[in-house]
BATOR-674608 format. One line per field, with one value per residue: residue in one letter; x negated, z negated, y of N, C-alpha, C, CB in turn; residue number from 1. Coordinates in steps of 0.05 Angstrom, whole numbers, plus 32768, in hexadecimal, padded with zeros to 4 digits. Glycine has a CB too. Example, Ala and Ser with C-alpha at 12.3 -4.5 7.8 and 13.67 -1.06 7.14 Angstrom:
<recs>
rest A_S
n.px 7EF8_7EFF
n.pz 7F64_7F72
n.py 7F8E_7FD3
ca.px 7F0A_7EEF
ca.pz 7F64_7F71
ca.py 7FA6_7FEB
c.px 7EF8_7EFE
c.pz 7F64_7F63
c.py 7FBE_8001
cb.px 7F1E_7EE6
cb.pz 7F4B_7F8E
cb.py 7FA7_7FF4
nr 1_2
</recs>
This chain:
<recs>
rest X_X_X_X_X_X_X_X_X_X_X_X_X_X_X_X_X_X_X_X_X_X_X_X_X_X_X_X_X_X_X_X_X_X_X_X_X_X_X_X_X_X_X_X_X_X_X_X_X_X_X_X_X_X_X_X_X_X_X_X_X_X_X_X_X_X_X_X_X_X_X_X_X_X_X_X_X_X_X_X_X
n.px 7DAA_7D6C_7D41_7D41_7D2A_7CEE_7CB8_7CC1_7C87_7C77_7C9A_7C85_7C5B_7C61_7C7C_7C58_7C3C_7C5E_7C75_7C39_7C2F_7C64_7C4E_7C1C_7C39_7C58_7C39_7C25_7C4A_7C52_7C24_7C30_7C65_7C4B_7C20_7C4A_7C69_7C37_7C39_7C5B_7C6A_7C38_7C43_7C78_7C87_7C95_7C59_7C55_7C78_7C6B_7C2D_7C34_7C31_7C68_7C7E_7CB7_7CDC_7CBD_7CB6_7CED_7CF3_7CD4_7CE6_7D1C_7D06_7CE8_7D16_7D36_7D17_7D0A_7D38_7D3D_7D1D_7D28_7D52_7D2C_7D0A_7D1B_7D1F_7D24_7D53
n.pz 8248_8229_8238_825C_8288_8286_828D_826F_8256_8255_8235_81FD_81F8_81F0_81C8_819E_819B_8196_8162_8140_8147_811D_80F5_80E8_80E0_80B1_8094_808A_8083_804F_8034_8039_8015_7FE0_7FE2_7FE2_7FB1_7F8B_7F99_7F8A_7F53_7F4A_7F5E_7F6B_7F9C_7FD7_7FFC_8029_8048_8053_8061_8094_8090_8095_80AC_80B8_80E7_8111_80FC_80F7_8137_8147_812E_8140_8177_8173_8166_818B_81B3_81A0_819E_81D2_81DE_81E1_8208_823C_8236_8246_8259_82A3_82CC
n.py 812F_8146_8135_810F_8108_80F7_80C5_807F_807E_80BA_80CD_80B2_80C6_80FF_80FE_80E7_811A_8139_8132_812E_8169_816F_8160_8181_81B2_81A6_81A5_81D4_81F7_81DD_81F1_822F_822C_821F_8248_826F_826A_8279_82A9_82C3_82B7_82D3_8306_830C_8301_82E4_82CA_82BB_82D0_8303_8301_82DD_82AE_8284_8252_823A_823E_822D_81FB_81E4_81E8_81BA_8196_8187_8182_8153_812D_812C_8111_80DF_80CF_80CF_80A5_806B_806C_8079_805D_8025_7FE7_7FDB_7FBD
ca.px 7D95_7D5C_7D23_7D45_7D13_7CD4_7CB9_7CAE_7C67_7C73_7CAC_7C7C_7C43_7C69_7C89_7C4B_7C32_7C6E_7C5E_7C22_7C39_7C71_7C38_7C0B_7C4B_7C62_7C24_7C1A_7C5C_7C4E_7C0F_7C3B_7C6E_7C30_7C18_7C5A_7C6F_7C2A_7C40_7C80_7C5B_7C2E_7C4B_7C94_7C88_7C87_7C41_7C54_7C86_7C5B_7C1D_7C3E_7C3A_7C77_7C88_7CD0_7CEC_7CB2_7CBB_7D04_7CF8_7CC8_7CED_7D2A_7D00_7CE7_7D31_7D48_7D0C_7D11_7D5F_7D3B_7D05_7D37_7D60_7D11_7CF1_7D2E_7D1B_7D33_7D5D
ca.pz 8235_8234_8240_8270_82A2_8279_8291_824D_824C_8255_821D_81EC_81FC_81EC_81AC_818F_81A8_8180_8143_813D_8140_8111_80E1_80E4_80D7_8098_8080_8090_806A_8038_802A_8038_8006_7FD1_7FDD_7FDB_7F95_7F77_7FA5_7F79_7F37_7F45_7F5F_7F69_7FC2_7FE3_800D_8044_805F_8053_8072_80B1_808E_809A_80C7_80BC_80FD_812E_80EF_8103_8152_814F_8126_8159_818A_816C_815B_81AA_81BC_8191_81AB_81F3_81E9_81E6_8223_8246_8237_8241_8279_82BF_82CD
ca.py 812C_815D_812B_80F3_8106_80EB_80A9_807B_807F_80CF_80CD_80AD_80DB_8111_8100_80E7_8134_8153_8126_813A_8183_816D_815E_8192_81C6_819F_81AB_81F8_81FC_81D2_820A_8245_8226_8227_826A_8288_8268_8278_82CB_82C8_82B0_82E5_831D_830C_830A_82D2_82D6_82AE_82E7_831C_82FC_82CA_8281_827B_8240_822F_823A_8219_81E1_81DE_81E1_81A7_817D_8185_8171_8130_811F_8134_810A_80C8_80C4_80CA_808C_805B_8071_8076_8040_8009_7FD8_7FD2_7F9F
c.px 7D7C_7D3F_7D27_7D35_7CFC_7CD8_7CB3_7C95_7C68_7C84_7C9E_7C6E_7C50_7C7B_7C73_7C3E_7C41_7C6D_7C50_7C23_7C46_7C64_7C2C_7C1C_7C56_7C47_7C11_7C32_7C5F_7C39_7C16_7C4A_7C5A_7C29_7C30_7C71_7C52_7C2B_7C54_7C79_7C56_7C3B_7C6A_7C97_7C87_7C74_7C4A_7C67_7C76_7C3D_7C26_7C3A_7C59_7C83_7CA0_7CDA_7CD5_7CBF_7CD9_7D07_7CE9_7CD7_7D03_7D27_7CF9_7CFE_7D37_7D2E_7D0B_7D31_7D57_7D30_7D1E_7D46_7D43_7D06_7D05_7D24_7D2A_7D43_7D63
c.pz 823F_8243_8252_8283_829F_8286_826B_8247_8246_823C_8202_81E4_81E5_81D1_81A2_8192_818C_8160_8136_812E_812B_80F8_80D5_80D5_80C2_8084_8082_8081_805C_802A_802A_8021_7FE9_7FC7_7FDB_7FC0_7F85_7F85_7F89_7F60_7F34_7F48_7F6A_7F89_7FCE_7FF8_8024_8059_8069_806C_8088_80AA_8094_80A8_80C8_80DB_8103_8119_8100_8122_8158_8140_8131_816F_818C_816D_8178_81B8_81AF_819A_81CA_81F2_81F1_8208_8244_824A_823F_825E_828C_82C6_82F1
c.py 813A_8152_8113_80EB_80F5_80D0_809B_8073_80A5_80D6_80C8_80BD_80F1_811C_80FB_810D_8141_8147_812F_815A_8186_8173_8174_81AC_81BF_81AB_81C6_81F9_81FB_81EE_8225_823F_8232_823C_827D_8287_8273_8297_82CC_82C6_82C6_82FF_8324_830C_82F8_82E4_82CC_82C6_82FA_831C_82E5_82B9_827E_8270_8232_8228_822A_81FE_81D8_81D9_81C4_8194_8178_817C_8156_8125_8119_810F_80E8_80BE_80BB_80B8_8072_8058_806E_8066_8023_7FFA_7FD7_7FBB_7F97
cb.px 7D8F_7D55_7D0F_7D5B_7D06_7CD1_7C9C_7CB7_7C4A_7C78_7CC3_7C76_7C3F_7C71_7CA1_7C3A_7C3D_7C98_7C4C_7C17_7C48_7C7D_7C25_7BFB_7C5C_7C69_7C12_7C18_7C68_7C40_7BF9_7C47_7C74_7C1D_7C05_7C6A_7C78_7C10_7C55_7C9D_7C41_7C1C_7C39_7CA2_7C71_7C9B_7C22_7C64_7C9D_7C50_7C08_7C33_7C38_7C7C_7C78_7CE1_7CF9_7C82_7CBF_7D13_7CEC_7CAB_7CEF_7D2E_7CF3_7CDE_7D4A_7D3D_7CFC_7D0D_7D7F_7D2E_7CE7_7D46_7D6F_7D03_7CDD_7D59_7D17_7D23_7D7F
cb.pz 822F_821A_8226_8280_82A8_8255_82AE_823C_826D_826E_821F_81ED_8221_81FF_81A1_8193_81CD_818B_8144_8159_8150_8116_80E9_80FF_80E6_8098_8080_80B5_8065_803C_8039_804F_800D_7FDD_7FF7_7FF7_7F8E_7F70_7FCF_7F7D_7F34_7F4E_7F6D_7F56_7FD1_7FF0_8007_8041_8054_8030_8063_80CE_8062_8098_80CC_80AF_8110_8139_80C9_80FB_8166_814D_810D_8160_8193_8151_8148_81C0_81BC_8171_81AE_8208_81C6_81D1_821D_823D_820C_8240_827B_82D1_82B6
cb.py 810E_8171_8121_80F3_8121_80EB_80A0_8068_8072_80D9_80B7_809C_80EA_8113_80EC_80CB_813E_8159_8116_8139_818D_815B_8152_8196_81CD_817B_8193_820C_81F9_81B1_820C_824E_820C_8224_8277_828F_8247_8261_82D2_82AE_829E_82E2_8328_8327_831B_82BD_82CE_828B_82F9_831E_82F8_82CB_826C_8281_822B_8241_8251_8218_81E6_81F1_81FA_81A8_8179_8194_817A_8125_8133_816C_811D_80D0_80E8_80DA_807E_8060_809A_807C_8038_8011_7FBF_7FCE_7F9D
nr 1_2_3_4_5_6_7_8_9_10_11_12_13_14_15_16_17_18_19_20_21_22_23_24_25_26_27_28_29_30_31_32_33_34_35_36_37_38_39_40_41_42_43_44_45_46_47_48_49_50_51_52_53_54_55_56_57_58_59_60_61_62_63_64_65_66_67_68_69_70_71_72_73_74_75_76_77_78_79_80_81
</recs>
């Protein structure tokens, strides 16, 4: 597992971190989405290729890592016995 190492205070950190990120890239897509239906309306292009909105992939690497990382809290955070 890619994050076994994390302590779970460092595991938490670090998902709320990519969260965050998760966020902010839904909603740079969400506005590329937007502008490249009202590109296509207008001039048949999406804009987002043309001009770099386009955040699919990081979208896709960060939401891989929340997933990888939400499988690790559990395994992280479980008490000592």
């Amino acid at each position: 597992m890619e994050y076994q190492y994390l302590t779970c205070e460092e595991t938490k950190s670090l998902l709320a971190s990519k969260k965050n990120s998760l966020e902010e890239l839904e909603i740079a897509q969400n506005k590329a989405a937007l502008k490249d239906s009202l590109g296509l309306f207008v001039l048949a292009i999406p804009l987002s290729k043309i001009f770099g909105g386009a955040v699919e992939g990081d979208l896709a690497q960060i939401k891989g890592e929340v997933i990888a990382i939400e499988r690790a809290l559990p395994l992280n955070c479980k008490k000592k016995d």
